[in-house]
C-alpha positions, -999 to 999 in steps of 0.1 A, spaced: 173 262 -298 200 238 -310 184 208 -330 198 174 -336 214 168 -367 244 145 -379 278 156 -388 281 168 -424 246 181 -425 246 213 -400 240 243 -423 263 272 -417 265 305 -427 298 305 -439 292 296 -478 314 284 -502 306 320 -519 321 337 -490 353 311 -492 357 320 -527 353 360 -521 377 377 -528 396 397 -495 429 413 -504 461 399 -500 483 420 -471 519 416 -474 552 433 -474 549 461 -449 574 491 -451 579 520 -424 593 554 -434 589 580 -407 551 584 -395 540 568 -428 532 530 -434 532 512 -466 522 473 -474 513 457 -505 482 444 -517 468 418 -537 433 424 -553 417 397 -568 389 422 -580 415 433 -601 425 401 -615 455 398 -587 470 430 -593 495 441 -567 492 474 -551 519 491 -532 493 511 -501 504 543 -483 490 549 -446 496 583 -436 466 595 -415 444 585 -445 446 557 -465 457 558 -508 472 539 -534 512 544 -546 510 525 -581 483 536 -604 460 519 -622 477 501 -652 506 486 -631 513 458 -610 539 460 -581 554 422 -584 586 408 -590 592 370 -603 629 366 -590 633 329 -579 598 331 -594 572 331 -556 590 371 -554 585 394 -530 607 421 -522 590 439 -547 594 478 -538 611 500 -513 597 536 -499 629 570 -501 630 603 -502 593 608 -509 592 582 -536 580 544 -542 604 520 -565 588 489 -575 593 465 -601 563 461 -625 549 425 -632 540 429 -667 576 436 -678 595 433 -649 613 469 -649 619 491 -619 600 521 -614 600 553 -594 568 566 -585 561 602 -567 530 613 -559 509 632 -582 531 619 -616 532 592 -635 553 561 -624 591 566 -644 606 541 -657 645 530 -645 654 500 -665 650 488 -693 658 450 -699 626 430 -692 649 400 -691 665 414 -661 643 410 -626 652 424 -595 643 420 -558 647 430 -519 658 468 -522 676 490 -503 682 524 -508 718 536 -506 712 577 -499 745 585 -501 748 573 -539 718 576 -547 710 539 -560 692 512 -554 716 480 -537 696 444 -551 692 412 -563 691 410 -602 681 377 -619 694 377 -654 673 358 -681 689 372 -707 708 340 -724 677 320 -730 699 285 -732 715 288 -695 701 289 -660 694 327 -650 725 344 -635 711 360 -594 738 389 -591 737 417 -563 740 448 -582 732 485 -575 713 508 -599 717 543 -600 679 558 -596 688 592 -621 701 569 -649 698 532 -648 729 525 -650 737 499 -625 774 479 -610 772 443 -600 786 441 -565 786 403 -559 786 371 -581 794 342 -585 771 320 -565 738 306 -576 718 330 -553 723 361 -534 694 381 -510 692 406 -483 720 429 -496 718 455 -463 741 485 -460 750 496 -423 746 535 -408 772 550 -422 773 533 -457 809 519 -454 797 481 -449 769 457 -465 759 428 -452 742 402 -475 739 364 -477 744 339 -503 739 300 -513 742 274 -538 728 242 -553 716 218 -545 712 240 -509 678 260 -502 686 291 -483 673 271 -453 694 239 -458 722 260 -457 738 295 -463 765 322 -461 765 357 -441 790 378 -460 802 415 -445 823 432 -476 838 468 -473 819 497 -495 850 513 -518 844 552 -525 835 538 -559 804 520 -546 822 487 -556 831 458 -527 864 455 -512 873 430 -487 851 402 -477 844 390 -446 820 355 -440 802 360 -410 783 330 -403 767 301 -421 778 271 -440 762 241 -456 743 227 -420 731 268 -410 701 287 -423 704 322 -418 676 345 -418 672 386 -426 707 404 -416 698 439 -401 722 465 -388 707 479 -358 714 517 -353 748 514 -333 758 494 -365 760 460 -352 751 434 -374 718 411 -364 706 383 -380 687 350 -373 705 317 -377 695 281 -368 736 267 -363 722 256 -327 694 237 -338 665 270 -335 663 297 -357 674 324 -325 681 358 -330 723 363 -333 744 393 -335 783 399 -346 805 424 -325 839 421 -326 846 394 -344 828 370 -327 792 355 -329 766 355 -301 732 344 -296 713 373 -283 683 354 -270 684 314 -266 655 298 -268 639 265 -279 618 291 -304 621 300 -339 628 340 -347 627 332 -382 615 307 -414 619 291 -449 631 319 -472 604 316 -500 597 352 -507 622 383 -500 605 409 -478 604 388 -453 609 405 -415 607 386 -378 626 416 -358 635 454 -358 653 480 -335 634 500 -311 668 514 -299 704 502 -298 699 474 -276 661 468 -275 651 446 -305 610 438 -312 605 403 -329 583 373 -338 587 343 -324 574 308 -328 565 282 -308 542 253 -307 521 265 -335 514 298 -325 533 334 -326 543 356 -299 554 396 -302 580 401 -279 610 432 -268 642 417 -261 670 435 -243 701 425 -265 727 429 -236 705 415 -208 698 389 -229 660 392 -211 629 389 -230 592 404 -224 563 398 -240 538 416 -257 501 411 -249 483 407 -284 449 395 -294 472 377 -323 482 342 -326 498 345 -364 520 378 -370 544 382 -397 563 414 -416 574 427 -386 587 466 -391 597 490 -366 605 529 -361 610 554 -334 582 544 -305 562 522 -329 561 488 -344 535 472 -377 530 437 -386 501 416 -402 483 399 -371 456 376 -375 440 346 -351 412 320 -355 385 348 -360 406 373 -376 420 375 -414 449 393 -416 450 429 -411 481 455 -405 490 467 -374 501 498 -356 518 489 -318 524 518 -297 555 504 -280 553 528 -248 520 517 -240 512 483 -258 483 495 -277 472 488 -310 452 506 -340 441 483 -371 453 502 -401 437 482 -430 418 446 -427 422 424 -452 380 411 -449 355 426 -435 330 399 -432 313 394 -401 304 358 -387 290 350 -353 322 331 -329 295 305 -326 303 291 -363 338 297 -350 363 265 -345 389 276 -321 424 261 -331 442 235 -307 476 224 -310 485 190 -304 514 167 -306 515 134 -311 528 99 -313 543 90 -347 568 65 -363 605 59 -343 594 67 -311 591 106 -321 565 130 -321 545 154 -347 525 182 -347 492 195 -361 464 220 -354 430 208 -348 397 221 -354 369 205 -336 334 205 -358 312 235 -344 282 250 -345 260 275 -318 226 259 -340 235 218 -336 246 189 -318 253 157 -330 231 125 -321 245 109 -290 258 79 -306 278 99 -333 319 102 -338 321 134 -363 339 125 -398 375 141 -398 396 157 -430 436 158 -425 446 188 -442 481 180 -455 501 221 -461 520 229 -494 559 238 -494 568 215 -478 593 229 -461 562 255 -446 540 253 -419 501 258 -415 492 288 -394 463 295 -368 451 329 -390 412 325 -396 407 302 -430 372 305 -440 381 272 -455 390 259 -425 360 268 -410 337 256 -438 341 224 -428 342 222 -395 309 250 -391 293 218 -410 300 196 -385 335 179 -397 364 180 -379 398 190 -392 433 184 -385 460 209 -401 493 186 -402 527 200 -391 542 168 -403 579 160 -400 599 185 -422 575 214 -415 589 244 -403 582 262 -362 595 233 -341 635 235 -345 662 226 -372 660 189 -362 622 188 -372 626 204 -403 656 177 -411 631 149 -406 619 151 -444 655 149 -456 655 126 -483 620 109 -465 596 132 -481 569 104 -492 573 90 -463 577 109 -433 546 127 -446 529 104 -451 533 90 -417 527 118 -398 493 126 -413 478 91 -407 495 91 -370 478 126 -364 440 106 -376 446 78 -352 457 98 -324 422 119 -329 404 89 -332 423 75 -301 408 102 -277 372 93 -297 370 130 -314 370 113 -347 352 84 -363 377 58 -380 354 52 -406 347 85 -422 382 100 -422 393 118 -455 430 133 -462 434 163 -489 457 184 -501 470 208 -532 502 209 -550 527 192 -521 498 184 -500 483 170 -527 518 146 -533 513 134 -497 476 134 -502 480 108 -532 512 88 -514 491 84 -484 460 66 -508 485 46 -529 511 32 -502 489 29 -471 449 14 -467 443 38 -443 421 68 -455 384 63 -465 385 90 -493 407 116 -508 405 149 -522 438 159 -546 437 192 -560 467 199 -585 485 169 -564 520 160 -576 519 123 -587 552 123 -610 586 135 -591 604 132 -629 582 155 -641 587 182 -614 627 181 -609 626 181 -650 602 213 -656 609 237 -627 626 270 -625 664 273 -608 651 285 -574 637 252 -567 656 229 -596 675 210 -570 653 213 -538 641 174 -542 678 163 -544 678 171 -503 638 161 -500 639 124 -519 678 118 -533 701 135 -562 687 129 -598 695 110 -619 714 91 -596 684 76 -575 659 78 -601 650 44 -585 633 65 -554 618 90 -577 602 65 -594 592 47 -560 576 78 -546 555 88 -574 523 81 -568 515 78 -610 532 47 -609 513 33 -583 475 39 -591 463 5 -589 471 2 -551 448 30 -543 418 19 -526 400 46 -514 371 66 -531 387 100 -546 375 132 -565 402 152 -582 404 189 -594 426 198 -618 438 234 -639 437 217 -675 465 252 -682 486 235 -650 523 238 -668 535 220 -629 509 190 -631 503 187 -663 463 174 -672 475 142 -684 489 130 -651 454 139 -635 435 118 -662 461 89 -657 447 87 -620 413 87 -632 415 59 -653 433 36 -627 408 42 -605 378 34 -631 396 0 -637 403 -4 -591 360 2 -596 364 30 -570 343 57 -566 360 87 -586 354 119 -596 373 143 -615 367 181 -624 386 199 -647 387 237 -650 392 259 -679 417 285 -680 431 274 -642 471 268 -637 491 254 -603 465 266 -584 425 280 -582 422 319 -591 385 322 -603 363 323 -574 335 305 -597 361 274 -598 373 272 -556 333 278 -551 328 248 -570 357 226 -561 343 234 -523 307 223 -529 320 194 -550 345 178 -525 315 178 -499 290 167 -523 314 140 -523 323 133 -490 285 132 -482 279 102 -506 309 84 -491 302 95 -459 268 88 -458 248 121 -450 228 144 -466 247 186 -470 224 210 -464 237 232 -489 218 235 -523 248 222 -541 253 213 -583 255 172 -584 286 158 -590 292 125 -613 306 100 -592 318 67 -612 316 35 -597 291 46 -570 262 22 -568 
């Protein structure tokens, strides 16, 4: 029987335990004849990453005692490669390469832990390893990002390309005689702009003459392939979506145009959106409105036909002979791998990523919408209605609403099941997942719209996405909170100190101080906020501007904050600052600070807590009563 209840206060079987449990992390998947390999991240193994073979049954290809994770351009990725019967991976704890065969001890290839490499490929011919190196060694300078290759017997390894600031996807064709890889400098991100470069393979292993391909500094290229007849493939965005390209002859053409994207933001290597089922048949991923689509496309027909999947998120897309693997996922489904038989469209699940079962009643199907928003343009969002098979609101009651504000932010949210996502709304709030301006999924153009607006743009869009919710009267305009982490949290905190919109705020590990960020990071990222807000030092004016540190006292909106007191990105201090401003505005604030937590929640104890506190929280502001048995939380300034 349902029963009457308000929003906020419906109890729900999906716990703030079972948000903060700890399911495996599924990335990277590899093919290499009938076997399958992905990677795994444990966090009942304190995050350890663990390179898994499929191959009938089911085992691990890096022992005990090591950790299959890379740091190039820091996020990594890319992290091992599957030949000849053998694993290579680099090792987190000292960054060296490894080869690992089954039944022996991993063996050690390098030996500078100040060198870190990335995105194999393994040249049979010469039996090395072709990839990118990231050189720490000179402790004064910014790292050196080199392609080199490393001879598997010895170590020994021959730079092949540098020069520029960054290299990736170094990929040989057939026959050996050609690689393809791509290349970019500052201030660009690889999806700003880049370079596809073809150079000539010398019988020394060494690079002869070089020819650019594609790109410049208004085209993003993604993941250059060679399909088996040795033309090169690649993704590139030069007209306006990322569409799936290839180079014969000479002369470039897009294999498949649509108003779709084939490909996204380069953040980690590893990443794959297409492989060759034959010469002219190519399987890939695309995009579109929110959601993902598997499709075959015939190269010379230039015809496309789709898959019929149960998945509305796929990613690390790999194909062999009469087979395909990705990582699907959808509303109800946490990632798992994969196996398409591509003669017959069916599919096998190799290895889920969680295994917890919840009723679909709990279950908050995804909607995507697009909206009104400033200068006559449009934005877009995923929404999550509040449900619950056991309740139903009083008759004269709009449901509170959170605007969940992504990190990146050049990224996009995804429709995978989020058992955060659906803490929320199986409680009876509704929640609105903002693709603002500058995410990525809706063409070149959209993801242009942050350039040098981020602040603003943002900002915009995630209190346009509110009122348009409240507009159709799925939302109350009283009760609407906005949150966010890291980048979220920057919007999260802009939107509280330069609009009187929102009715409370939740920042975890927000960025309030744009000095301190373009200051402290690492190279990959050291100039991304030149394109994002405006070169440094040169308009320090708008850094200033933006920050939301310098602009406390205009908040006027309850807020709890959560904050890593080990966070080296936001440091403590900046979270504290906040605090105070708000004791003195005589806003409701809390703040909760966690021991041994960095730029981001690890310890299932502490995203437990930070879940239970934030609705704690919202139910005091809010006005309801949780039904959850949950720790109080000091709230200043709250009569």
């Amino acid at each position: 029987m349902v029963k009457t209840a308000p929003y906020g206060s419906w109890k729900s079987p999906i716990t703030a335990d079972l948000t903060a449990s700890s399911s495996v992390r599924i990335s990277d998947v590899q093919v290499y004849g009938d076997r399958v390999y992905w990677s795994e991240m444990r966090p009942d193994e304190k995050g350890r990453c663990v390179v898994v073979e499929h191959n009938g049954g089911i085992r691990d290809c890096t022992p005990a005692g090591f950790n299959a994770r890379t740091t190039v351009h820091e996020y990594g990725g890319g992290a091992y490669t599957v030949a000849d019967g053998a694993v290579y991976f680099s090792n987190f704890e000292d960054q060296l390469l490894y080869k690992y065969e089954h039944g022996k001890s991993p063996a050690k290839i390098t030996n500078n832990p100040d060198q870190r490499h990335a995105d194999y490929f393994h040249d049979a011919e010469r039996k090395r390893l072709i990839c990118v190196r990231e050189d720490h060694s000179d402790k004064a300078l910014e790292a050196v990002n080199t392609i080199v290759a490393i001879n598997v017997d010895d170590g020994s390894s021959q730079t092949l390309a540098e020069g520029n600031d960054f290299y990736s996807n170094p990929r040989l064709n057939p026959d050996g005689s050609f690689l393809a890889f791509m290349t970019w400098n500052h201030p660009n991100m690889p999806w700003d702009g880049c370079e596809l470069w073809v150079a000539d393979v010398e019988g020394d292993g060494s690079l002869g003459q070089m020819t650019l391909v594609s790109g410049g500094p208004e085209e993003s290229i993604v993941q250059p392939e060679w399909s088996p007849d040795g033309i090169l493939h690649f993704v590139s965005d030069k007209d306006g979506w990322w569409n799936l390209h290839r180079w014969r002859e000479g002369k470039v053409e897009n294999v498949c145009p649509m108003e779709a994207e084939f490909g996204g933001p380069h953040w980690v290597f590893g990443l794959s959106y297409y492989g060759f089922e034959s010469e002219k048949s190519v399987i890939a991923i695309y995009s579109k409105e929110g959601l993902k689509h598997l499709v075959r496309i015939d190269a010379d027909e230039k015809t496309l036909e789709e898959f019929e999947t149960r998945y509305t998120d796929l990613s690390y897309l790999k194909v062999d002979e009469g087979y395909a693997v990705f990582i699907g996922g959808n509303y109800k489904t946490a990632p798992e791998v994969v196996k398409l038989d591509l003669k017959n469209g069916d599919t096998r699940v190799l290895k889920r990523s969680d295994y917890t079962e919840i009723d679909d009643g709990y279950l908050s199907t995804p909607m995507p919408i697009e909206y009104p928003t400033e200068n006559g343009l449009t934005a877009h969002a995923i929404f999550y209605p509040p449900v619950n098979k056991d309740y139903g609101p009083p008759d004269d009651e709009s449901p509170p609403l959170i605007v969940k504000v992504h990190g990146g932010p050049t990224s996009a949210t995804t429709t995978t099941l989020s058992w955060g996502t659906q803490y929320w709304t199986s409680r009876g709030f509704g929640l609105v997942d903002v693709n603002y301006g500058g995410s990525t999924g809706y063409g070149r153009e959209y993801m242009r719209r942050l350039d040098r607006n981020w602040g603003l743009v943002d900002v915009d869009d995630s209190i346009n996405a509110a009122k348009y919710l409240i507009g159709q009267k799925l939302a109350d305009p009283e009760r609407v909170a906005i949150r966010g982490g890291s980048a979220g949290g920057y919007t999260t905190l802009g939107a509280l100190a330069f609009r009187d919109f929102f009715k409370a705020g939740a920042s975890y590990y927000g960025l309030s101080d744009l000095e301190v960020f373009v200051g402290d990071t690492h190279k990959y990222e050291s100039r991304y906020l030149f394109s994002l807000v405006g070169p440094y030092p040169e308009r320090k004016d708008l850094y200033e501007e933006r920050s939301a540190i310098n602009h406390m006292d205009q908040i006027r909106a309850p807020m709890i904050i959560f904050q890593g007191l080990e966070d080296k990105v936001v440091p403590p201090n900046q979270a504290e600052l906040m605090v105070d401003a708000l004791r003195r505005n005589g806003l409701p604030v809390a703040y909760i600070p966690f021991e041994g937590e960095q730029h981001g929640f690890r310890m299932a104890k502490n995203i437990k807590r930070s879940l239970e506190a934030e609705l704690y929280f919202y139910s005091k502001i809010f006005g309801f009563t949780p039904s959850d048995d949950i720790e109080p939380v000091h709230i200043e300034n709250l009569e």
